[in-house]
N, C-alpha and C positions, 0 to 999 in steps of 0.2 A: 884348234876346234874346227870341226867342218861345218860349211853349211849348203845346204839345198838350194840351187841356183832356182830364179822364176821360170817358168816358163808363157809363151804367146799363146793366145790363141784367135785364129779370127775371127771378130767381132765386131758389129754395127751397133751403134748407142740411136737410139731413133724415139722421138715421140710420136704417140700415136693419140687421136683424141685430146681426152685431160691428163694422161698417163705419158712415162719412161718407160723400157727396158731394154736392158741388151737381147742383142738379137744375134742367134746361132745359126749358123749351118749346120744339118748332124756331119756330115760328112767331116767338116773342122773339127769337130769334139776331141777330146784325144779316145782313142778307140774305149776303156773301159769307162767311159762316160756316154758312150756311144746308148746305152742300154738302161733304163732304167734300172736304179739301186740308189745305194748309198755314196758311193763316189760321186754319180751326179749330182745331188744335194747336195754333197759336201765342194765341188767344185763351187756353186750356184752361190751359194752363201757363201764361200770365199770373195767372189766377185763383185756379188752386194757389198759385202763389209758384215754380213750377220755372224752369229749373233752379237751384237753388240750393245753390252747394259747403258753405255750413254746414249745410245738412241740417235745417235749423230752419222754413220756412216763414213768417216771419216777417213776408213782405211778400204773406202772401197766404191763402186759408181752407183751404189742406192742414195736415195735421196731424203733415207731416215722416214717415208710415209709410205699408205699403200698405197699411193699412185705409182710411188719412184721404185720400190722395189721388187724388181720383174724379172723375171728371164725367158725368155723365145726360143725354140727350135723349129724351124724350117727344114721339112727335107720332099722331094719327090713327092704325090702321093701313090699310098698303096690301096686307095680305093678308088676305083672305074669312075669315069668322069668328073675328075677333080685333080685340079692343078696341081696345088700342096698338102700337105699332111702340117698343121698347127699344134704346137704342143706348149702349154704356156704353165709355168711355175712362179706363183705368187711367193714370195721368201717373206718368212718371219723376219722382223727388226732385232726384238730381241731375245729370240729363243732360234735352239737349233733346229728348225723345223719349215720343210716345203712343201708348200699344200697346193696339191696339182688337185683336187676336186672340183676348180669348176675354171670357167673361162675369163678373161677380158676382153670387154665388147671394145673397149678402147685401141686395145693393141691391137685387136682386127683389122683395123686399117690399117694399121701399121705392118702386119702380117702380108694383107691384099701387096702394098705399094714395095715391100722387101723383097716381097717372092719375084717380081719380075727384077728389081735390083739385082737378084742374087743369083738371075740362070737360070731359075727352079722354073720358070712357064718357057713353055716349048716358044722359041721365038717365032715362028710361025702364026700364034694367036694374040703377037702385036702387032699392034698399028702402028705404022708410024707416028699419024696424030689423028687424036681421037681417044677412045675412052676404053680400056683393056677390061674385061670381064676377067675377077680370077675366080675362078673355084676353090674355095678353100674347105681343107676336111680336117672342124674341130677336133682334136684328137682327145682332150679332157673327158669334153662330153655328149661326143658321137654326132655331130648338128653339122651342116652343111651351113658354109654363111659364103655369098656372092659381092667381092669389093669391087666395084668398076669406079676404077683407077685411071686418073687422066693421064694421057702420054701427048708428049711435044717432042718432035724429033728423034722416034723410039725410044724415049728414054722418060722415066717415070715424072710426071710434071709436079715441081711441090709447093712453089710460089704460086697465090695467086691474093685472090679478094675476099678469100668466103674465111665470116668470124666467125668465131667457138666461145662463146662466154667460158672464161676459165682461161684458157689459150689468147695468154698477152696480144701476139704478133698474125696476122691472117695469114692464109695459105691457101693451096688450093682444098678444093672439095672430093671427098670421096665418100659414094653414097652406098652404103651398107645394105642389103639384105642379111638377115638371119632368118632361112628357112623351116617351117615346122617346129617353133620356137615353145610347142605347148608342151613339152617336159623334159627336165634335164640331160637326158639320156643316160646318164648313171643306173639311176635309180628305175626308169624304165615304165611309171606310173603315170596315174593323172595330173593333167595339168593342177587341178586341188587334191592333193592328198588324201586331205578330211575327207574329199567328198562335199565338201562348205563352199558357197563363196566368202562366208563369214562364220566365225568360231569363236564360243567362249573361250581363250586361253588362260588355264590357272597358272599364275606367275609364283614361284614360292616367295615370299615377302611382300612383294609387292599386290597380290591379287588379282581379280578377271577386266581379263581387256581383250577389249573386241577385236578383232584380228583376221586378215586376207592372207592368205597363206597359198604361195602359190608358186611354180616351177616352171615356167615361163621365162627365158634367157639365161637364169640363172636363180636356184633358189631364194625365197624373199621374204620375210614375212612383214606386211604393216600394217600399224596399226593408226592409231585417232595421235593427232598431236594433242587437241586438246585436254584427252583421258591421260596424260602421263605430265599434263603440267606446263606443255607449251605449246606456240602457236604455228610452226611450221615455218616460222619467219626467221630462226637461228643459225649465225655464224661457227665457223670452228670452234672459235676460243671459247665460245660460249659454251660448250660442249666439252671440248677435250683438256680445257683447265678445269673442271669438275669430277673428282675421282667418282664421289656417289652417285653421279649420273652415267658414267661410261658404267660402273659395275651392274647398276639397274638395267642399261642397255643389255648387258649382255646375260642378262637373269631372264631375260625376255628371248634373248637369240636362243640363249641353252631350250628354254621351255616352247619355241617353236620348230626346233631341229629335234626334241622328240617327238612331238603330236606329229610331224611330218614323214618320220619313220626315216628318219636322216641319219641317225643316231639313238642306240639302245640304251646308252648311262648318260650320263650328266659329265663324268668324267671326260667323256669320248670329245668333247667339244671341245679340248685340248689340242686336240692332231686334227679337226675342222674349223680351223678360224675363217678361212677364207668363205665358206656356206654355211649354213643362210647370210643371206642378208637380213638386216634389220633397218626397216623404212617405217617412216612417220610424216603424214600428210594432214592436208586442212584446206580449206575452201582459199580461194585468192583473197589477200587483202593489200593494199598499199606498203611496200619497204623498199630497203634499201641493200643490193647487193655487195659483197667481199670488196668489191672495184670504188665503192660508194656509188654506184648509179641507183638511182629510182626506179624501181618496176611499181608501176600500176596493175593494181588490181586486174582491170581491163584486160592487161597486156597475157594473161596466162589463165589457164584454166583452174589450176590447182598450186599449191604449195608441197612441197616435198624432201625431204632433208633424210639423207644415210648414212649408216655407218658400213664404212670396210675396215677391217682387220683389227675391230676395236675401237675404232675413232672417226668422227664424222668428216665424212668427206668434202673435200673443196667445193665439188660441183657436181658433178653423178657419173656413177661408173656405170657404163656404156651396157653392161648385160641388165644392168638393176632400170635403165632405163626403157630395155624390152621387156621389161615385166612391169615396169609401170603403165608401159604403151598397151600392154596386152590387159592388163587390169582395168586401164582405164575405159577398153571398150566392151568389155561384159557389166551387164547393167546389174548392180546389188552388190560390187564388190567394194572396198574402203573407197579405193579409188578413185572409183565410179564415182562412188557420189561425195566424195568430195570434189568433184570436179564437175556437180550438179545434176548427175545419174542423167538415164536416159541412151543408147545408141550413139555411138561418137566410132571412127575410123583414125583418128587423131589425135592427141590432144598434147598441148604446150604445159608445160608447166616450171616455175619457179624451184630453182636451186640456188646453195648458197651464192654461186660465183654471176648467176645472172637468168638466162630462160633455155630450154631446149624442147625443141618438138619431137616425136617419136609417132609413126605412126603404124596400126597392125590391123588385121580385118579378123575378126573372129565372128565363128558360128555355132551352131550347137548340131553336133551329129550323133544321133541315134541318144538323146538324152545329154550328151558328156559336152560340153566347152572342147573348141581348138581354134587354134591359128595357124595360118597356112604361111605366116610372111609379117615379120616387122620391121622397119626401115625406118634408118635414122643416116643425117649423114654428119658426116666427120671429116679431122684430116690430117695427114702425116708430115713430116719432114725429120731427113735424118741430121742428127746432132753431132754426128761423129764415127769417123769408119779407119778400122786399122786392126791393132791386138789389143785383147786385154790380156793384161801378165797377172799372175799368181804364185805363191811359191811351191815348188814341183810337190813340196810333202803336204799340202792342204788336201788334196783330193784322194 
């Protein structure tokens, strides 16, 4: 009996933010992976371990959530003034399917701090020490985002003192720009699709909930915690051991990726897991984060709790974060005023894992909402660099 020997290929396992993924070079890819199709998905989920009906990833370096199952490419970029080219594939757990429609705001940094790891900035535009500007050109969904990346010794710094609620161990800081963050670039429309800061959305089963819908970082829609039964103050478990609540969640996501014109069936929501998001907010109240610590009311603006890929997230994923940032300072949107309406440039708010600030300036031109710049900061460290092996016939 023969069998198909693995093959290497070179790869960096790095966290970035609250998130995993492996991280490519295209130039390492093996040439017909080089190109978007079907090899490359099928390479991608080999590497994760997808699909996989135990949900374990066991035969592979995904982490069985969607924080942990990622994959990165890195290559040159092919757009004028910008360092790399970002190409980032969210992988199903357990279906065979990669859904490249939108970004991680988390791997961004991990993007920023790889690209000088990896060659890809002209060494010319490091410092020895001091803080490296990269230019990055999201390729998903067409956005410029700016990592300045601390360096010590020309070489990328990843130890330091700054905490991430979510992120056990401190590291150094790396402080994010995402430029012109007011529509997905996909889709190419208004920051509000409706046209709403706020919309009746008819949910089938469930009914009209009020709803911000908005394409800022990355598609989102949220709505009231307290209009679907809670209070903005919920853990994982509390969430993703409940089948009838994740399938409500996602009666809600389908019915806001079409009012959004993201999707023309209901079916379609299928091969778009990764966008929208679906987010649920509520004014601050006294609890208790994933770590057990106490957040005070005081200590945040708002409460805010998401799901990615079907299940409520640890802590917040880094695009849904610039769109809460951005929501939160146009005055009439969920956000807004949960977070006590009024003009804000900032604002802090409560997630499961602990608190995160995000901050954006938006204005209003010629009628229409935009943002010129959200910034939030984050930080990376790599977990592991050498090959990952696969076996030659999976891809």
């Amino acid at each position: 009996m023969s069998h198909v020997p693995q093959v290497k290929i070179p790869a960096t396992y790095i966290r970035g933010g609250t998130s995993k993924g492996v991280f490519f070079r295209l130039q390492d890819l093996p040439e017909r992976c080089q190109v978007p199709g079907e090899a490359r998905d099928k390479l991608f989920m080999r590497v994760i371990g997808s699909p996989d009906p135990y949900a374990a990833h066991i035969d592979g370096m995904g982490g069985a959530t969607s924080s942990t199952s990622k994959c990165v490419i890195l290559s040159k970029s092919s757009v004028p003034d910008h360092d790399v080219d970002y190409l980032y594939g969210q992988i199903s757990i357990d279906k065979a399917f990669v859904d490249w429609s939108g970004n991680c705001g988390n791997l961004s940094t991990a993007a920023g701090a790889f690209a000088i790891h990896a060659g890809l900035v002209d060494a010319s535009r490091i410092p020895e020490n001091g803080v490296c500007v990269v230019r990055i050109w999201q390729a998903n969904i067409r956005k410029t985002i700016i990592a300045h990346v601390p360096v010590t010794n020309g070489q990328v710094q990843e130890t330091g003192d700054f905490e991430l609620d979510g992120v056990t161990f401190p590291a150094a800081e790396i402080v994010l720009e995402f430029m012109d963050p007011s529509d997905d670039g996909e889709e190419g429309g208004s920051m509000f699709p409706t046209g709403n800061l706020v919309d009746d959305l008819d949910v089938p089963g469930i009914g009209t909930l009020k709803a911000t819908m908005i394409t800022a970082g990355i598609p989102t829609v949220f709505v009231n915690a307290a209009e679907i039964g809670y209070t903005g103050t919920e853990l994982r478990e509390q969430i993703n051991t409940d089948p009838a609540a994740l399938k409500r969640f996602e009666a809600i996501r389908v019915a806001g990726a079409l009012r959004m014109g993201l999707i023309k069936t209901p079916e379609e929501a299928l091969t778009r897991q990764h966008t929208p998001k679906i987010a649920f907010v509520a004014p601050p109240t006294d609890h208790v984060s994933s770590s057990g610590k106490t957040i005070k009311a005081g200590e945040v603006d708002l409460l805010v709790r998401a799901l990615s890929m079907g299940k409520l997230h640890h802590a917040m994923m880094g695009t849904a974060a610039v769109a809460i940032g951005t929501a939160a300072a146009i005055p009439g949107t969920l956000v807004n005023l949960a977070a006590g309406g009024g003009a804000r440039e900032a604002v802090r708010f409560g997630h499961p894992s602990g608190t995160l600030r995000v901050g954006a300036a938006a204005a209003q031109v010629n009628g229409q909402w935009t943002v010129t710049k959200a910034i939030m900061s984050r930080s990376a460290r790599i977990v592991m660099e050498g090959w990952v092996r696969v076996p030659g016939d999976s891809f």
